[in-house]
N, C-alpha and C positions, 0 to 999 in steps of 0.2 A: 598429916599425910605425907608420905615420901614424895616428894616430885619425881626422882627417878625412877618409882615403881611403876612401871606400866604394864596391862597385861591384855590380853585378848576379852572384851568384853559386846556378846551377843545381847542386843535390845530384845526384851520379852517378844513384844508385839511382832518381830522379824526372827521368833527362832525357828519357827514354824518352816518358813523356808529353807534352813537348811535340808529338811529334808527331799528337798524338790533341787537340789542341787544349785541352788542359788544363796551361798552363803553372803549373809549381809555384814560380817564381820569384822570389825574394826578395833584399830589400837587404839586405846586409851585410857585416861585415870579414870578411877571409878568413877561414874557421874552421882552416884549417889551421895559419895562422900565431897562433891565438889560444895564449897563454900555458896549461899545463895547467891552474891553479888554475882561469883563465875558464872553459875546455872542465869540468871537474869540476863547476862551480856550475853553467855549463848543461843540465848530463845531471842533477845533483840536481833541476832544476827541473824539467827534461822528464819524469822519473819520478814526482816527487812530484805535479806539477799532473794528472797523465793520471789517478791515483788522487784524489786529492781532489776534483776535479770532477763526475767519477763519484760517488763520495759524497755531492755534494753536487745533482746534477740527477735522476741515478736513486735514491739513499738504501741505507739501509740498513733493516734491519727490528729495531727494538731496544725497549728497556724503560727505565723510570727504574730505575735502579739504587739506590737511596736512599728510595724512596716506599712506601708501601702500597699503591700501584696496582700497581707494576711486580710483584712481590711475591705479589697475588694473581691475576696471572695465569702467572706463571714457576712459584711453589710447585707447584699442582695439577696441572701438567704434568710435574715433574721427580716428582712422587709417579706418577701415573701411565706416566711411563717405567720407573719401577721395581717396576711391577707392586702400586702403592697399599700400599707398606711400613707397617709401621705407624708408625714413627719420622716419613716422608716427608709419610705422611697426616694424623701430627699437625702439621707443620710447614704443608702445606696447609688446615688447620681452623683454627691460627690465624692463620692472612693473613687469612684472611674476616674473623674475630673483630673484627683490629684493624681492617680494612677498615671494618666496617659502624660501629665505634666511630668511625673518624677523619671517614665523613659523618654519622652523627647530631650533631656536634662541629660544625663545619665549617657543616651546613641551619640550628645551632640558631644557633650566631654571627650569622647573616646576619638571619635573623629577627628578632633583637631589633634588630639596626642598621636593618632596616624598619621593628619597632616604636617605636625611639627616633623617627625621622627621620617615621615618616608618624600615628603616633599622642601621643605625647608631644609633637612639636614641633607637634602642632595643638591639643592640650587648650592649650598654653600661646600658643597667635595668632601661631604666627611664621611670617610671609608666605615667599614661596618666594622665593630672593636675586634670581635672574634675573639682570638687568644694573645693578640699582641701583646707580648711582654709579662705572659703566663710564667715562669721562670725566669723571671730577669735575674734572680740570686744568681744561678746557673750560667750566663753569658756570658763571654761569647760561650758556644760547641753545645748550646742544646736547642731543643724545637722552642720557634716563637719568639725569638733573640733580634729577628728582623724586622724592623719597625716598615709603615706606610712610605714612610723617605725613602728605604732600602739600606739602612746604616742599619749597623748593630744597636743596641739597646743597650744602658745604663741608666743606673740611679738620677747619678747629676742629669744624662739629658730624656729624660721622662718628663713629657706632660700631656698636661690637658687637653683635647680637639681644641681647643679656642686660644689657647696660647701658640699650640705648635703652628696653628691656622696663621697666626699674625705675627711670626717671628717667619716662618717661610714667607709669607709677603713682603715683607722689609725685606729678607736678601731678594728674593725675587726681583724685587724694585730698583731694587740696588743695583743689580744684572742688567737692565735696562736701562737705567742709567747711566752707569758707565761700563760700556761693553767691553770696553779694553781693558776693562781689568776682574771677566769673569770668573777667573781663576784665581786669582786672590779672593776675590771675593766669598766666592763656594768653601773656600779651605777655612777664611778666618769667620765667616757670620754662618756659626752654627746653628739653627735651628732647633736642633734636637730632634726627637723622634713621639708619635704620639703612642699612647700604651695603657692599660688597667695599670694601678699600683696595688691592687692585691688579688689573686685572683680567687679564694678561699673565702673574703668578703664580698666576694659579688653573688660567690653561691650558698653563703646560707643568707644573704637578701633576697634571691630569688626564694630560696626553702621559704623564711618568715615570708613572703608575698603569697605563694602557693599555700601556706595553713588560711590567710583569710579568704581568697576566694575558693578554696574545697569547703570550706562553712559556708561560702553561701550558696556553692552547689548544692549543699545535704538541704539545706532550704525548699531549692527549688527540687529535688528530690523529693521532700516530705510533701509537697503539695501532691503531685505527680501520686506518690503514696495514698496523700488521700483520698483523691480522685477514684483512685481503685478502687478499695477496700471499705469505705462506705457505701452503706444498700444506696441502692438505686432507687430512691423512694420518695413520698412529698416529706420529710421528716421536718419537725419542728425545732428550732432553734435557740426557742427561748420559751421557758413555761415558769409556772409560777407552783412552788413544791411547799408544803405547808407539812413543816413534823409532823412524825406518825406515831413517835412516842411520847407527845405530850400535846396539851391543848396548846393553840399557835401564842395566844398571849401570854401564858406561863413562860411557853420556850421565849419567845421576843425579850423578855424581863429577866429570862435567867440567862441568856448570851448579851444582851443589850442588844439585838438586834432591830433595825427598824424594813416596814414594807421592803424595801428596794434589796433586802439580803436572802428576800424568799423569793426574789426573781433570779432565775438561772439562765445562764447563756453558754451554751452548748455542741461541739460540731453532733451534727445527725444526719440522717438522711437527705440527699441531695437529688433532683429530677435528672436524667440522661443530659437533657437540652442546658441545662445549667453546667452541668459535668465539662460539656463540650466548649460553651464558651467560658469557662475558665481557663481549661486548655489551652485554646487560643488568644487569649484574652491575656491570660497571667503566666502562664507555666513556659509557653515559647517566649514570648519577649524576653525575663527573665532569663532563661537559658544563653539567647543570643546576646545580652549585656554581658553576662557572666563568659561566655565565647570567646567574646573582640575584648574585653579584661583580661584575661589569661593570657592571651595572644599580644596584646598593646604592651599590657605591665612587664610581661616574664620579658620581650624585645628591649623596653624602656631601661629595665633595667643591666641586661647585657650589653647594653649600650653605653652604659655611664661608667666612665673611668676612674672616676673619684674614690676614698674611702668615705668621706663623708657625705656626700652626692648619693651613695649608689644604697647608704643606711636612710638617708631623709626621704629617697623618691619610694623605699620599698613601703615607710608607713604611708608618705604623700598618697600614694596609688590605690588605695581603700579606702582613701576619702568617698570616692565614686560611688563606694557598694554602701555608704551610710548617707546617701541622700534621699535614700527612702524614710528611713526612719528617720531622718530633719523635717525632710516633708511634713507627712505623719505628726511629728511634735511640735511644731509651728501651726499648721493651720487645721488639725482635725478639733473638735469642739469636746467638751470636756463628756460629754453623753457617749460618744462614739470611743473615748478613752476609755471609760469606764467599762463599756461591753467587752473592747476586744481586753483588759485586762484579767475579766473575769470569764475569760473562754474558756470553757470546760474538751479537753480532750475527747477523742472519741478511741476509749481500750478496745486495741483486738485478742487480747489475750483473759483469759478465764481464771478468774481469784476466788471462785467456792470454796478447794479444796484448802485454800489456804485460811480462808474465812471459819471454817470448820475444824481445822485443824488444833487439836488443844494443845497444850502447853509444853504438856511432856512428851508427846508424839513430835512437838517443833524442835525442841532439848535435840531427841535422839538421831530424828532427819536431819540435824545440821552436824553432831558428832558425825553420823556414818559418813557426808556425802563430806565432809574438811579435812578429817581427820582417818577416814579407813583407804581403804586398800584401794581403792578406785582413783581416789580424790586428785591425785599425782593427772591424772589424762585430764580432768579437770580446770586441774593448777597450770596445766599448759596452754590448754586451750584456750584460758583466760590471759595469761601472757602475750599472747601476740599482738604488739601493737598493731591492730589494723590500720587504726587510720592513720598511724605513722606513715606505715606502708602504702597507702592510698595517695598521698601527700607526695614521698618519695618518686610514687610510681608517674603525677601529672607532671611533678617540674621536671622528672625526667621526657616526658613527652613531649613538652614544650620546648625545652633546651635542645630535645634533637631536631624541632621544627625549624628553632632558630640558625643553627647550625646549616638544616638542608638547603635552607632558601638564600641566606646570605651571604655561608663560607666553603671555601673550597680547601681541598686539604693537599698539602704541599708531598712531594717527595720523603722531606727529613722530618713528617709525622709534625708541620707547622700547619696551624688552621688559618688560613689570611682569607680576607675581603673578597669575593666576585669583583668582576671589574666594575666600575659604576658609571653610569653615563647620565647625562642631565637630562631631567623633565622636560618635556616638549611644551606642555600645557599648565598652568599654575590647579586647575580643578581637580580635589581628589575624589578618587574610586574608592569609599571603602569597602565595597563589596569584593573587586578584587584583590582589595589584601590580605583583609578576612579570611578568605580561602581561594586558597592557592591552585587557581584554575588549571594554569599552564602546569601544574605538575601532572592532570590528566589530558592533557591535549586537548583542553578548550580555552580559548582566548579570542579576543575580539582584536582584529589587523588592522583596522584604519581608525585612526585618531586615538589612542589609547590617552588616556587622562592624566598617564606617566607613564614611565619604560619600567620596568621591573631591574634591577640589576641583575647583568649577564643576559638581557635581550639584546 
C-alpha cells in the first residue's frame, strides 16, 4: 500500500447520513487494506480513549485511598452498611481519632511557620524581601537596585537577612563605641545590603510549591464532588458478589481466588445526615489546612533569599500535606488498608454504548473522530493545558496577595518593604493573618496580638 495515497473514505454504517446533510467523512488510508496489527492498535485506541475521556470530563466519584480523609469518610459508611458492627464501628471511631490528630498536627505546623515568619522575623527587623535586588545584573539605573540599608546593590555586597543582620550590628556597635569616629566608621565597615540572589528561582519554587497544594486542592474537590453526585440514599458499601458466569468454586480455582476477593468495597449511596458531617467534618477542615498552606508556603518562600534555601523550603513545605497519609501508614491496622485499597469508584458516566459497541463500528468511530474533518476542534480542545493553567492562575493570586499586604511600590516601578514596626505581644493571631481583615475595614483596636506592618 502507498502511504502517500490517501483519499476521501465514507464508513458504510455513516453513509446514510450524508443524505441528511451531515457528512461523516473523513481522510484516510483505506482501512481495509490497513495491516491487522494497525486495525488492532486502532480499536485499542478507540476503546480505551471513549473510556478515559469519559473519566476524565464527566469523573468518577472516589476517595484518597492512602489518607485519613479518604478513611474517615469510607470507614463510617462501610460500619454502617453493616449495620454499625462493633469490629466496623471501632474501625470507624478510629478514622476520626486519627483524623482529628492528623489536623491538630498539620493547624499546629502552619502556626508556628506564621509564628516564625510574622512574629520572630519582626522582633528580629527583617524587612519583607519584595523585590530587592530583582535585577541586580542591571545596577545601578534600574528598579530594585536599592537595598533595606538604602545603598545601591551589588554582587560582592549581597547577602543573606542573617548575615547582613550581624554585619550592620558590628558597625553599629562600633558607632557606639566610638562616637568620634562615626564617620570612618560608616565609610570603612560595609555591611552590604540584604537582597534575593535570583529572582527567576524564587518563581518557579513558588510554581513547583503551587502544583503540590492545587493536587491537594482537586483532593478536597473530589470529596466535595462526591458528596454531590452520589444518591442520597442508605447504599451499601460493601457486598459480597459471587460470579455469574461460572459456579463460585470453578471461578475461585481458575483466578486463584480465595473468600475475601468476592468481598467488594465500594463508594455507594451515602444518608443526607452523613453527607453533612463529612462536610463539616472532612471537606472544611481540609480546605482551611490547604488555605493557611498556600498562604504560609507561597509568603515562606518569597521570603527566602537564598538559591538553595528558597529550592529546599519549596519541597520542605509539603511535607505538611503528607502527614496524613504518614498518619494513615503508621498506625491504621492492616484490615482497614486493605478496604481502603480495594475501594471501588463510584462512575458517573454510562459505558453501554461502548460495552456494545463491536469491533468494526470501534475501527471506524476512532478513524472519523482522529483522523476526519472535525478532529482538528478536537485536537485543540484537548491541548489546553488546563491545569497548567489552574496552577499558573493560584501562584498568581497568591503572589499578588503577597505583594498587597507586605509591599509598596515605589515611584521608579521598585517594590520595597511597608514600614515595620515591632510586636507589642509575643502571642500570635493566626486567624488574623490568614485573612486579611483590615483589608475590609474590620480589625480588633485594643491589644492586638501584633501590629500588622503599615499599622
Amino acid at each position: 500500500m502507498d502511504d502517500q495515497a490517501t483519499y476521501k473514505y465514507v464508513a458504510p454504517e455513516f453513509a446514510q447520513n450524508e443524505t441528511q446533510d451531515r457528512p461523516y467523512d473523513y481522510i484516510d488510508a483505506n482501512i481495509d487494506s490497513l495491516p491487522d496489527e494497525d486495525k488492532n492498535a486502532y480499536i485499542a485506541a478507540g476503546k480505551a480513549l471513549s473510556f478515559l475521556i469519559k473519566m476524565e470530563t464527566i469523573g468518577v466519584c472516589g476517595l484518597e485511598r492512602s489518607s485519613v480523609y479518604g478513611a474517615a469518610v469510607a470507614l463510617p459508611q462501610l460500619a454502617r452498611s453493616t449495620g454499625y458492627s462493633r469490629t466496623m464501628s471501632s474501625f470507624a471511631i478510629r478514622s476520626y481519632l486519627f483524623l482529628t490528630i492528623n489536623i491538630a498536627m498539620q493547624l499546629f505546623l502552619l502556626s508556628m511557620i506564621g509564628e516564625e515568619a510574622h512574629v520572630m522575623s519582626a522582633f528580629a527587623g527583617q524587612p519583607h524581601l519584595c523585590d530587592f535586588a530583582k535585577k541586580i545584573e542591571s545596577c545601578p539605573g534600574a528598579p530594585n537596585c536599592n537595598g533595606p540599608g538604602g545603598t545601591v546593590i551589588s554582587f560582592p555586597r549581597l547577602y543573606d537577612f542573617h548575615s547582613w543582620a550581624t554585619r550592620t550590628f558590628v558597625r553599629d556597635s562600633m558607632k557606639s563605641i566610638f562616637p568620634d569616629r562615626k564617620e570612618d566608621i560608616h565609610s570603612l565597615a560595609d555591611p552590604g545590603e540584604y537582597g534575593m540572589e535570583n529572582y527567576y528561582c524564587r518563581l518557579l519554587c513558588c510554581f513547583i510549591f503551587m502544583m503540590a497544594v492545587m493536587e491537594d486542592l482537586r483532593s478536597t474537590m473530589n470529596v466535595v464532588h462526591l458528596l454531590i453526585n452520589i444518591p442520597t440514599e442508605n447504599g451499601k458499601w460493601i457486598r459480597y458478589e459471587k460470579p455469574s458466569w461460572e459456579d463460585k468454586d470453578q471461578a475461585k480455582l481458575i483466578h486463584s481466588w480465595r473468600e475475601l476477593d468476592l468481598v467488594k468495597f465500594g463508594v455507594a449511596g451515602m444518608p443526607l445526615k452523613w453527607k453533612f458531617i463529612n462536610f463539616v467534618c472532612v471537606v472544611i477542615p481540609k480546605f482551611i489546612i490547604w488555605l493557611v498552606l498556600a498562604i504560609s508556603g507561597n509568603y515562606f518562600l518569597m521570603e527566602t533569599a537564598g538559591i538553595v534555601d528558597v529550592i529546599m523550603n519549596s519541597v520542605a513545605l509539603t511535607f505538611i500535606l503528607n502527614i496524613d497519609e504518614m498518619i494513615f501508614a503508621t498506625f491504621t491496622t492492616v484490615a482497614v488498608k486493605h478496604m481502603m485499597a480495594n475501594m471501588e469508584d463510584f462512575e458517573l458516566f454510562n459505558v453501554e454504548n461502548e460495552e456494545n459497541e463491536t469491533e468494526e463500528e470501534a475501527l471506524h468511530r476512532f478513524c472519523r473522530e482522529e483522523f476526519g474533518a472535525r478532529s482538528w476542534c478536537n485536537f485543540i480542545s484537548k491541548l489546553n493545558p488546563k491545569r497548567i493553567v489552574v496552577v499558573i492562575i493560584g501562584m498568581a493570586i497568591f503572589n499578588i496577595q503577597y505583594y498587597y499586604q507586605n509591599c509598596e511600590k515605589a515611584p521608579d516601578g521598585s517594590w520595597l518593604s511597608v514600614p515595620l514596626y515591632q510586636p507589642t505581644h509575643v502571642r500570635f493571631n493566626p486567624v488574623a493573618w490568614v485573612f486579611p481583615l483590615k483589608a475590609f475595614g474590620w480589625h480588633q483596636a485594643s491589644e492586638p496580638s501584633w501590629i500588622m506592618p503599615g499599622s
